[in-house]
N, C-alpha and C positions, 0 to 999 in steps of 0.2 A: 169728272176726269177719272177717277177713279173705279167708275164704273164701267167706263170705254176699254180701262186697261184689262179688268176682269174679262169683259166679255172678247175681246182680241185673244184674250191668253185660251178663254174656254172655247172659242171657235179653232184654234191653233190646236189643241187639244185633240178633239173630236178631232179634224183633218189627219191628224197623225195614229190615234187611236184608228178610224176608220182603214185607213192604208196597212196597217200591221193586222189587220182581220181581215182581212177581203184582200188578196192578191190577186186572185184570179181562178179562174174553171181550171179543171185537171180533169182530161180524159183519159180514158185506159178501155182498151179491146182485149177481149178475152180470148183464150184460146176457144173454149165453149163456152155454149148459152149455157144462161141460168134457167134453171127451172120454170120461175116464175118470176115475176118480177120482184126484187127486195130493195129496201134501204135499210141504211146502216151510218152507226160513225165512226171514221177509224183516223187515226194523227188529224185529228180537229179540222175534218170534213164532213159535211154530211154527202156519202155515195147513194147514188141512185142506179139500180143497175136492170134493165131487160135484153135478150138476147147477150148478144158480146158486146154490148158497149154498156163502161160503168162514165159515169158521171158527176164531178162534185165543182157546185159552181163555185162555191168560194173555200181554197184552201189558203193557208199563208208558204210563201215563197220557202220559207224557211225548214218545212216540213216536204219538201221536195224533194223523192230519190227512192233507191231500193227499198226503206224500211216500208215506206207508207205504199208503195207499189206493196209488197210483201202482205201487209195488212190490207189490202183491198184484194188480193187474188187470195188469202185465207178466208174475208170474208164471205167471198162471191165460188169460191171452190174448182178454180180452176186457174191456169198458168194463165201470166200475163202475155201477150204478143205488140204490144204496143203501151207505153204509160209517157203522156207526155202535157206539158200546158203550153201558156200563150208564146214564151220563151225558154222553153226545153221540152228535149226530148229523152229519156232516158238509151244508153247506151247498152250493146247486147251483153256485155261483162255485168252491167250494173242489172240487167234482167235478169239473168240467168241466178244473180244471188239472190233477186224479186223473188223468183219461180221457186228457190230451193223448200224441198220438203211439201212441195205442193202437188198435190196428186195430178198427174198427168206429163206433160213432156217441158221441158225450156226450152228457152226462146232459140235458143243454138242448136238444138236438135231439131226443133220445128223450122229455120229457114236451112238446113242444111239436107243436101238428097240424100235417101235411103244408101248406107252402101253394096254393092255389087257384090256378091259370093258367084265361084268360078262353078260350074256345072261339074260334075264329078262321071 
């Protein structure tokens, strides 16, 4: 009996242990390619990145948001244009602090048109 309870608790365990490690893939499109293709780990993902799209199959829910966008467009070098998973999508306020300090344009600059100067 005693051993049923043990292994119910360690299978209960694991179930739960598994779920708070593995939430799901997080994609993120770059404004540019990367060079070459790299990996990397940044807020407890491993990123896989070629061309504009990075890739990490398993982050936790909990690491979700500007920072870790932030940290994958430092590591990849270029401004993010999309960071989203299975149930979010990051917002263009929440990119644009993604992008800050990141060489190249934000995401607010990049979906808005050039503007117009009067001819002289």
């Amino acid at each position: 009996m005693k051993l049923a309870i043990a292994a119910a608790c360690l299978a209960a365990g694991l179930t739960l242990a598994s779920q708070a490690f593995a939430d799901g893939r997080t994609v993120v499109t770059l404004a540019q390619p990367v060079a070459k293709p790299i990996e990397f780990v940044a807020d407890g993902g491993v990123w896989r990145c070629a061309d504009t799209a990075c890739v990490a199959e398993t982050t936790q829910d909990e690491t979700f948001g500007w920072t870790q966008c932030h940290a994958v467009a430092k590591q990849a070098g270029s401004p993010v244009t999309e960071f989203k998973d299975e149930y979010h999508v990051l917002q263009p306020a929440a990119l644009d602090r993604c992008n800050a300090h990141i060489g190249g344009t934000s995401q607010t600059a990049l979906s808005q048109p050039a503007p117009q100067t009067a001819a002289r």
